[in-house]
C-alpha positions as MATLAB code, in Angstrom:
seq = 'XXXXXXXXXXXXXXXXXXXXXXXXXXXXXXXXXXXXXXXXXXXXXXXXXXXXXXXXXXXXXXXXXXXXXXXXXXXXXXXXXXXXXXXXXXXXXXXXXXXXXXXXXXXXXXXXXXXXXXXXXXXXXXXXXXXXXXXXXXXXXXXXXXXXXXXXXXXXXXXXXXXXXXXXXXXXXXXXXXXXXXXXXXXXXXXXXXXXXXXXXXXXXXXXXXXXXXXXXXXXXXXXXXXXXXXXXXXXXXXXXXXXXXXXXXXXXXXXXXXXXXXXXXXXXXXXXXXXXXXXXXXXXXXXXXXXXXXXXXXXXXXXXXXXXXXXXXXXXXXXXXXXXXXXX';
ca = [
     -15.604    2.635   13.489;
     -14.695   -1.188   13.186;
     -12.665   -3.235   10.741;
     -12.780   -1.294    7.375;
     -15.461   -4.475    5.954;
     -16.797   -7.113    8.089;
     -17.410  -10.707    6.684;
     -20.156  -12.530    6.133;
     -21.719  -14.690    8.552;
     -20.744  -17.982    6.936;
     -17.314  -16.554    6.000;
     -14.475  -17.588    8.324;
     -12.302  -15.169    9.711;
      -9.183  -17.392    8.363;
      -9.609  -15.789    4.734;
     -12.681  -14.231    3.650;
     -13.650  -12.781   -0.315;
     -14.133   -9.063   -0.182;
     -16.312   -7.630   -2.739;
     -16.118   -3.728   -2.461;
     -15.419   -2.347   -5.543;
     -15.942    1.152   -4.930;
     -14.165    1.685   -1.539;
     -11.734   -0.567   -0.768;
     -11.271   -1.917   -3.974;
      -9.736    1.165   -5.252;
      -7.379    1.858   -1.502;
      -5.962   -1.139   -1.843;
      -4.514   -2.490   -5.235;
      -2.579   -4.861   -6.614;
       1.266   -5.046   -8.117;
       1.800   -7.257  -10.645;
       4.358   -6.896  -13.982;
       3.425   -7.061  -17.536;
       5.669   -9.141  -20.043;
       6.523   -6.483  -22.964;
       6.618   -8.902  -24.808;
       3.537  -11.366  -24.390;
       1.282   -9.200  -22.019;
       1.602  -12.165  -19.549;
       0.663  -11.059  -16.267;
       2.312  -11.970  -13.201;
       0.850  -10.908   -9.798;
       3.339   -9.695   -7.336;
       1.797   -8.394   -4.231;
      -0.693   -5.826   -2.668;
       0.020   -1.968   -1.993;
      -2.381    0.935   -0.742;
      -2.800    4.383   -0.599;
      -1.445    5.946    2.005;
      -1.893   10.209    1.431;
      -3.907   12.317   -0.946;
      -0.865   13.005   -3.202;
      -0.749    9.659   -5.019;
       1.770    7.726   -2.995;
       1.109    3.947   -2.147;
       3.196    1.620    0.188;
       3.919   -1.431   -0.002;
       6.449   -3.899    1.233;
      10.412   -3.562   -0.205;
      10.704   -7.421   -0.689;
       7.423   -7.457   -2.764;
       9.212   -4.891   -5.568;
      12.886   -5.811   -4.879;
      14.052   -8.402   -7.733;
      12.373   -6.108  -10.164;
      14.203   -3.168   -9.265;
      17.700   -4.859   -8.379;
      17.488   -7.153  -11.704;
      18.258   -5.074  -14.545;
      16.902   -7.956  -17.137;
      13.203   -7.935  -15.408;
      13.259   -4.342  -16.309;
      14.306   -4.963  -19.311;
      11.413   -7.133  -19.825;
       8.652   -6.566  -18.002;
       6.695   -3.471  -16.814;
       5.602   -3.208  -12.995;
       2.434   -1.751  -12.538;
      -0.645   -1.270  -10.342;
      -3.986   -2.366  -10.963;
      -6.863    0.413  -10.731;
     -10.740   -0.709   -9.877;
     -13.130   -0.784  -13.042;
     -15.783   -0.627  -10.702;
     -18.622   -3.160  -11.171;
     -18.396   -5.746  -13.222;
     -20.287   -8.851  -13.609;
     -18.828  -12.444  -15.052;
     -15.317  -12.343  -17.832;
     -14.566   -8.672  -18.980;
     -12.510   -7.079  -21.452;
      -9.393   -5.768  -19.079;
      -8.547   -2.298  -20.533;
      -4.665   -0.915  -20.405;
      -5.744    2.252  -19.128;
      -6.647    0.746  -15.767;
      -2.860   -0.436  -15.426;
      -0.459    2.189  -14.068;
       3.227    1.846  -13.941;
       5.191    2.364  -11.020;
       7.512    4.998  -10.841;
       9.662    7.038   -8.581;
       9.898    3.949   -5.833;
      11.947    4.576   -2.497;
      12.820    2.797    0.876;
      15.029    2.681    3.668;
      18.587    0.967    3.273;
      21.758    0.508    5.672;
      24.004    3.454    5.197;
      27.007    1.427    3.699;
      27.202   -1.731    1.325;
      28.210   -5.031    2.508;
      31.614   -6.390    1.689;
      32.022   -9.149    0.191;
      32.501  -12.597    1.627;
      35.167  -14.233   -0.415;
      35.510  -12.991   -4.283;
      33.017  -10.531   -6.316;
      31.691   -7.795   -6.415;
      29.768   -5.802   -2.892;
      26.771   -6.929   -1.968;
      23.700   -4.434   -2.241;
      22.793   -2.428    1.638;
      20.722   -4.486    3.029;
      16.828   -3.141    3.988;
      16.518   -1.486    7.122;
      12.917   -1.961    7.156;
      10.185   -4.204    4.675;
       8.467   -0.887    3.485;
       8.466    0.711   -0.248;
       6.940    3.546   -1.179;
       6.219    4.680   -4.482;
       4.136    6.772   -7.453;
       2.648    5.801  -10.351;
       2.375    7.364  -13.496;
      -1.977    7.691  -13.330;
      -2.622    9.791  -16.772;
      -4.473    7.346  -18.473;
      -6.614    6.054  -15.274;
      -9.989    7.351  -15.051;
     -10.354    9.172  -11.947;
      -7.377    8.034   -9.715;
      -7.908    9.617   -7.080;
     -11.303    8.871   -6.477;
     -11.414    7.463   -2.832;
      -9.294    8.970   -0.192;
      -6.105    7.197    1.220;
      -6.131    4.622    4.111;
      -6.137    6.395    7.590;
      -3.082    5.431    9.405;
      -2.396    5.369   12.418;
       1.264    6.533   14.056;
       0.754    7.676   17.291;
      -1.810    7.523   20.503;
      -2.677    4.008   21.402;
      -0.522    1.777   20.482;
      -1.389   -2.316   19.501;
      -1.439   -4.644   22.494;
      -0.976   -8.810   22.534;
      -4.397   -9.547   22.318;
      -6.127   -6.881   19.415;
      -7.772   -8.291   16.808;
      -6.226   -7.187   13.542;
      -7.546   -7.625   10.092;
      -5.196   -7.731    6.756;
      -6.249   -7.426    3.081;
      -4.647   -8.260    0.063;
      -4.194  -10.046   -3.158;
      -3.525  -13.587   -2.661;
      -5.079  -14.945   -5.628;
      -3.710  -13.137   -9.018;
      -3.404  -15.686  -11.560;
      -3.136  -15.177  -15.450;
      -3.774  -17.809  -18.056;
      -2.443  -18.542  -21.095;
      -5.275  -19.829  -23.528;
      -4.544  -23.062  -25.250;
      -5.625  -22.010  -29.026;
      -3.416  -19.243  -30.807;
      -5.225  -16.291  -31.060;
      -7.572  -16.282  -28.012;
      -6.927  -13.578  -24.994;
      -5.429  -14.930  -21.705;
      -7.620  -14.892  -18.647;
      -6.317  -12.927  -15.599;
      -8.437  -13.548  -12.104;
      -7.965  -11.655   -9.760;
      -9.618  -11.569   -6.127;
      -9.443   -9.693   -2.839;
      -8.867  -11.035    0.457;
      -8.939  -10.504    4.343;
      -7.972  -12.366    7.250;
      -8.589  -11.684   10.501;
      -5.960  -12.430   13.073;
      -5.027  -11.808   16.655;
      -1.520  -10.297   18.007;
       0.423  -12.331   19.471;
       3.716  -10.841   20.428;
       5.351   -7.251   19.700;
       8.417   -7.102   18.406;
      10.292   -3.732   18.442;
      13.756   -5.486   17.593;
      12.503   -7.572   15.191;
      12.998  -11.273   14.130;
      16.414  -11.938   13.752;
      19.281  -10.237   12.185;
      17.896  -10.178    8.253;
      14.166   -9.098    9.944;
      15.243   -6.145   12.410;
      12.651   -3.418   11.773;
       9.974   -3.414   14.456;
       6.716   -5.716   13.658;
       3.804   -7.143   15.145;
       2.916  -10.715   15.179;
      -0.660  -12.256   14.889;
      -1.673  -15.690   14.675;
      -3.651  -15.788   11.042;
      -3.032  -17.542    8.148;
      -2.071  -14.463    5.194;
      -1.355  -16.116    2.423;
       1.254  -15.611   -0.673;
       0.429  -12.115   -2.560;
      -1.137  -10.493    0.521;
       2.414   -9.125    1.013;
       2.589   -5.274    1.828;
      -0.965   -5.464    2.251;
      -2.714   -3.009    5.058;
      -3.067   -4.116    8.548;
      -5.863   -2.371   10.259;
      -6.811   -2.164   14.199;
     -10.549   -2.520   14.982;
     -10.681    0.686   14.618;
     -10.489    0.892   10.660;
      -6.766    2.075   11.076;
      -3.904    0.845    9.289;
      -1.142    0.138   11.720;
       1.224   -2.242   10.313;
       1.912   -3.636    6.333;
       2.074   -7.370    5.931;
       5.816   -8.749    5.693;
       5.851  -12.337    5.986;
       4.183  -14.824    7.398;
       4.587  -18.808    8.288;
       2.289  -21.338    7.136;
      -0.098  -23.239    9.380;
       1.532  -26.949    9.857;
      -0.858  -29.334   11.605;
      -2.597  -28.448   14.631;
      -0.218  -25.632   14.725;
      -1.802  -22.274   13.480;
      -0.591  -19.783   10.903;
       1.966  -17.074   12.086;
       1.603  -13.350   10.540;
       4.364  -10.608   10.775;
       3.213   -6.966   10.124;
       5.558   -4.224   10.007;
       4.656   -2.031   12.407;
       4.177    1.221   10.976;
       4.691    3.724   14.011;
       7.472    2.122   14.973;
       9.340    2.611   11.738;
       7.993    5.601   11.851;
       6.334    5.805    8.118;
       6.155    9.185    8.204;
       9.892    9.829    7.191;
       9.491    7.905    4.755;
       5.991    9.312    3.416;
       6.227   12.783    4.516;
       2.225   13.717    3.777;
       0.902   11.431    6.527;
       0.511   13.104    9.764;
       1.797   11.156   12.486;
      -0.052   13.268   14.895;
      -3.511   13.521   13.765;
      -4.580   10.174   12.262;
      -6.363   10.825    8.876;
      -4.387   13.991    8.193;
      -2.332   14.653    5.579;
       0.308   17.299    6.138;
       0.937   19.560    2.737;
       0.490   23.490    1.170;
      -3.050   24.474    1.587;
      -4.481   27.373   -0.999;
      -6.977   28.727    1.377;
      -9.056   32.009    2.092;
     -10.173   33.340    5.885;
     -13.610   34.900    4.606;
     -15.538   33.459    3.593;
     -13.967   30.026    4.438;
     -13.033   27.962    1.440;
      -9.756   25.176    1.294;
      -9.559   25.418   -2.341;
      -6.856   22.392   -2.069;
      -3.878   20.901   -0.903;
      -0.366   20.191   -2.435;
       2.371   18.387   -1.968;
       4.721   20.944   -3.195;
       4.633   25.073   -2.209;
       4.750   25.705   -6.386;
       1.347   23.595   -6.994;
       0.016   25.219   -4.664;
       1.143   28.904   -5.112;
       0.252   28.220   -9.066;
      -3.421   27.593   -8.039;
      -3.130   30.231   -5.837;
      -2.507   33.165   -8.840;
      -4.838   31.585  -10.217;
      -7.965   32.184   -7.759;
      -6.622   35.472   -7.534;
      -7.310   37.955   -4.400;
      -7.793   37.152   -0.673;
      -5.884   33.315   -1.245;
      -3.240   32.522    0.817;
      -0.346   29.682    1.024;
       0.006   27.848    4.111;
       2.004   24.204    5.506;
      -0.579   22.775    7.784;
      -2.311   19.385    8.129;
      -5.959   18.547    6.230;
      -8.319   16.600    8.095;
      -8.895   13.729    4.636;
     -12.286   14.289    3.291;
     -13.578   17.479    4.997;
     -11.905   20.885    4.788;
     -10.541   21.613    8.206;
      -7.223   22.743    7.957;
      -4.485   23.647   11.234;
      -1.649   26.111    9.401;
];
């Protein structure tokens, strides 16, 4: 397996338009907010999918003024972006293909800061730039449709000198139209950028960046924040944090969270860190004839189904190779 999409010939490798709207398209999503008020759109940053039971990461900073500020949640709605698919030209943009994020979560220090001179504590500060999070999917046609990003926490690990490849969102723009009355245009396009590491840092960058991460020389532009970072093998191994801008003859600096070395999995318990492309969760399952009739997060899903089917089902906690049905209980 290579890169998860290569670019075109006359593409450069700097930043490159990705049109895969069945695959990839629907892996990796935006985050944007929705004014209650006005429908304005405002584009945020880029998440994916990371196990079969709906959770997405993403990076902390890209969702942490919404969720600190109590007036942007007053006002505006954060939500995901599903694929429509194929379209061709200026489209109608149906509500039902925006989900709202709930049920968000990431690492902070154990104790508040105090505070410097007067007021009140200052919030913990983030232990590492990762976010994960659900999203309330009823309306979406078919959520689940494509299987979550493979990720990769354990075996070989990157090395100064892999080529890496990140995608994300950093063109989501929304217009408001000039005559009363007329619908605002929202563009939005996908992005990669192909990079090579340039330094590993498992102490970080400095004392407000100390979470390991893994530095490539690319240019990953505004919006492509908590975007995937994939190995040449198709794996994701690191989220996109922050980057510096190119400045002269002096090229663009990525950092990418590295993913094994915050260990993700503690923070999204159905990825196995052992078995990249697993997901560990309750599998309904019968010995024979084989059949994995599915896989749960919780034992209670699962047990429910497993009434259900009746006879011969069992309940196990094992890991799911994604996409086939080989199961290890």
């Amino acid at each position: 397996m290579a890169f998860p999409i290569e670019p075109d010939r006359q593409d450069s490798l700097d930043q490159f338009l990705i049109q895969d709207p069945f695959n990839l398209r629907k892996q990796v999503l935006p985050i944007l907010t929705i004014d209650k008020d006005s429908g304005f759109l405002t584009g945020l940053g880029t998440a994916f999918r990371a196990d079969p039971f709906g959770t997405f990461v993403t990076a902390e900073h890209v969702l942490k003024d919404h969720f600190e500020t109590s007036e942007l949640r007053e006002t505006s709605v954060a939500a995901v972006l599903f694929g429509m698919g194929l379209v061709f030209g200026t489209v109608g943009l149906s509500s039902k293909y925006f989900a709202p994020i709930r049920e968000a979560m990431s690492w902070r220090s154990a104790t508040a800061e105090p505070p410097l001179l007067i007021g009140a504590p200052q919030p913990p500060h983030m232990v590492a730039d990762v976010m994960r999070f659900h999203v309330d999917a009823s309306a979406v046609p078919d959520p689940q449709a494509v299987p979550p990003l493979p990720v990769r926490l354990s075996g070989r690990r990157p090395e100064v000198g892999d080529r890496v490849m990140a995608i994300g969102y950093p063109e989501l723009t929304c217009l408001q139209h000039d005559e009363p009355g007329k619908a605002m245009r929202f563009t939005e396009r996908m992005y990669g950028a192909v990079g090579t590491i340039t330094g590993l840092l498992p102490q970080g960058r400095g004392t407000s960046r100390p979470w390991p991460l893994i530095e490539v020389e690319a240019h990953w532009r505004s919006g492509m924040s908590g975007g995937p970072v994939f190995n040449e093998q198709g794996e994701v191994i690191g989220l996109v944090s922050f980057s510096l801008e190119p400045d002269g003859e002096m090229p663009g600096v990525g950092y990418a969270t590295d993913l094994a070395g915050v260990q993700l999995h503690r923070l999204v318990p159905g990825i196995d860190p052992s078995n990249t492309g697993s997901a560990l969760g309750w599998g309904v399952l019968r010995g024979s004839p084989w059949h994995l009739a599915g896989l749960f997060a919780d034992r209670e899903q699962a047990e429910a189904l497993r009434c259900d089917l009746g006879d011969g089902y069992d309940v196990r906690f094992g890991s799911q190779r994604i996409g086939s049905d080989d199961f290890i209980g």
